[in-house]
C-alpha positions in Angstrom: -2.4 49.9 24.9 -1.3 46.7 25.8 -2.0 43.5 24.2 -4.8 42.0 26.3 -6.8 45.4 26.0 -6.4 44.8 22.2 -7.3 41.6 22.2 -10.1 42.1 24.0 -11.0 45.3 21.9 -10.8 42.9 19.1 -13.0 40.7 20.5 -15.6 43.6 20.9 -15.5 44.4 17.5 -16.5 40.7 16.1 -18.9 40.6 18.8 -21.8 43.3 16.7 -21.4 41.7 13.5 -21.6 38.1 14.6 -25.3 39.1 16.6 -26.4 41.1 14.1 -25.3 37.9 11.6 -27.0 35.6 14.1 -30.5 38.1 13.7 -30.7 38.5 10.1 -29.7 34.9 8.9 -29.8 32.0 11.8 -32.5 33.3 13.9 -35.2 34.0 10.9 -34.2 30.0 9.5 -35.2 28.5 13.6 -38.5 30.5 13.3 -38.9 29.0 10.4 -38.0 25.7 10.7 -35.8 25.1 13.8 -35.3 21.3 13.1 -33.8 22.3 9.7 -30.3 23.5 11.1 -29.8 20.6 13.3 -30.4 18.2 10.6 -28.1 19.8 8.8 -25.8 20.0 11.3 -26.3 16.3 11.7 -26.0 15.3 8.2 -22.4 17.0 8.2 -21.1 15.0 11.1 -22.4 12.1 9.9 -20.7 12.9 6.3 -17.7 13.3 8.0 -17.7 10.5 10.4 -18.0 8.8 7.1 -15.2 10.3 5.0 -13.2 9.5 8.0 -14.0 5.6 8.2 -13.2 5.7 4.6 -9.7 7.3 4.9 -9.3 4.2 8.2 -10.1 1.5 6.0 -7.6 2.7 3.2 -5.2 3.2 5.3 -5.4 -0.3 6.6 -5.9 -1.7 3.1 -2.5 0.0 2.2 -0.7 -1.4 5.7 -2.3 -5.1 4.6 -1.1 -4.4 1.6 2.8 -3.5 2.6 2.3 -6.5 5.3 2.1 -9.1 2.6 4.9 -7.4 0.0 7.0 -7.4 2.4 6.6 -11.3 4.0 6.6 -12.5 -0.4 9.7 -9.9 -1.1 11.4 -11.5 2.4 10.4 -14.9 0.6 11.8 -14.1 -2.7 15.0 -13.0 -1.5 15.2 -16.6 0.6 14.7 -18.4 -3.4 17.0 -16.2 -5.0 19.6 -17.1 -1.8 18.8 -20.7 -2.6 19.7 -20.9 -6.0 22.6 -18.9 -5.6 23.7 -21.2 -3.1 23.0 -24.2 -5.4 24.8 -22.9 -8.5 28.3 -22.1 -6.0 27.8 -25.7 -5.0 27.6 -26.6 -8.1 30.7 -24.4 -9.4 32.6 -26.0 -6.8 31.5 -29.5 -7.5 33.1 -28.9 -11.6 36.2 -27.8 -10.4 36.6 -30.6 -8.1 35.5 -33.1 -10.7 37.6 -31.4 -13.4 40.9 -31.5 -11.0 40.5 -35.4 -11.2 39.9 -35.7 -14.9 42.8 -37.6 -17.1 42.3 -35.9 -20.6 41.5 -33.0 -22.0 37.9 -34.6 -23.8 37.1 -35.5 -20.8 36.9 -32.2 -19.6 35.1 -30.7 -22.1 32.3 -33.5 -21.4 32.6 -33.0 -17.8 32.2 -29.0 -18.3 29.3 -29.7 -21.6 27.6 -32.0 -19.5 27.5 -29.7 -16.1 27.0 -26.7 -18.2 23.8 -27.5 -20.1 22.2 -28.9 -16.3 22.8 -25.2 -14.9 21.3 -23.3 -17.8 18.4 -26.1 -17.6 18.3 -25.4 -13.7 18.6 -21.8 -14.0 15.4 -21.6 -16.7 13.5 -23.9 -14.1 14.3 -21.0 -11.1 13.9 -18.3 -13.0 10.1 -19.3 -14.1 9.7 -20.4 -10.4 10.8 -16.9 -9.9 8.8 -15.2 -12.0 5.3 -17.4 -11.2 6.2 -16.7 -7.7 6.4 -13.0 -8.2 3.3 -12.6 -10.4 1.4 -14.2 -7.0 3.1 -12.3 -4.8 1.9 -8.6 -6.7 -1.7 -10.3 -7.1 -1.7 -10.7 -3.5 -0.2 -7.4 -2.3 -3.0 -5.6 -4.5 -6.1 -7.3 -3.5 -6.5 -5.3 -0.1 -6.4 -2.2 -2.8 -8.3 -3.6 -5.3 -11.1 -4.0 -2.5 -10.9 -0.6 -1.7 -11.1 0.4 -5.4 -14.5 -0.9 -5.8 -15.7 0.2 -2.0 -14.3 3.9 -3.6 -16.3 3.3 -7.1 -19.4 1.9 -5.3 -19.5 4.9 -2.9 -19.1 7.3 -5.9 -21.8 5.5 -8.1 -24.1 5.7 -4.7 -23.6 10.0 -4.5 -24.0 10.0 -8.1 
C-alpha cells in the first residue's frame, strides 16, 4: 500500500463520520434556526478580531513604553557623564591649586574649602538624579498604565 492510497483511505474513513455528524447535529440546528449558526459564527470572528486589536494596542503600549526608557536612560547616562566630568575638573583644579600653595594651613583650607563644595555639589546631582529618574519611570509606565485600565474596563464590561 503506498502512502497516497493510505492517505486517501484515511480520508475515506473521516469522510462517514463527519456526514453522519453534519445530519444528526448541524443540519437539524439550520432547520431550525439557520440564522443561529452564522451569528454565531459571526460573534466568534468578531470576538477574535477583538482579542486581536487588544494584543496590537499592548504591544504598542509596551514598544511606547521601551521608546521613552530608553531616550530618559540615554539622558541619564548624558547627567551622570556630566557630573563625572565636573568632579575630574574639579580634582584637577585642587591639585593645581595645591601645587602653588606656600604652607601646609593653607592646604588644608584649600582642600576643606574644595572638599565641602563637592559633597554640596554632589548632594545637589544626586537629587537632580533621583527627581529626574522618578519622571522618567512615571513616563515609561503611563502607555501601560493606559492599557491597565482599557484591560480592567474591558473585564468589568464581560462581567
Amino acid at each position: 500500500m503506498t502512502e497516497k492510497t493510505s492517505a486517501a483511505g484515511r480520508g475515506r474513513e473521516t469522510a462517514a463520520p463527519a456526514a453522519m455528524l453534519y445530519e444528526t447535529a448541524v443540519n437539524p440546528t439550520l432547520a431550525i434556526n439557520p440564522t443561529t449558526i452564522t451569528q454565531g459564527l459571526n460573534t466568534m470572528i468578531n470576538n477574535t478580531k477583538d482579542f486581536l486589536a487588544f494584543g496590537k494596542a499592548n504591544f504598542e503600549a509596551i514598544t511606547e513604553s521601551g521608546k521613552i526608557w530608553a531616550a530618559g536612560a540615554q539622558d541619564l547616562t548624558k547627567q551622570v557623564a556630566g557630573s563625572a566630568m565636573t568632579s575630574y575638573e574639579e580634582s584637577i583644579a585642587l591639585g593645581k591649586a595645591l601645587s602653588a600653595v606656600k604652607s601646609v594651613k593653607e592646604a588644608i583650607d584649600l582642600q576643606s574649602t574644595l572638599g565641602v563644595a563637592s559633597i554640596s555639589r554632589a548632594a545637589v546631582d544626586a537629587k537632580s538624579l533621583a527627581d529626574t529618574s522618578v519622571k522618567l519611570t512615571e513616563q515609561a509606565m503611563a502607555p501601560l498604565k493606559a492599557r491597565v485600565v482599557v484591560a480592567i474596563g474591558s473585564l468589568k464590561k464581560a462581567a
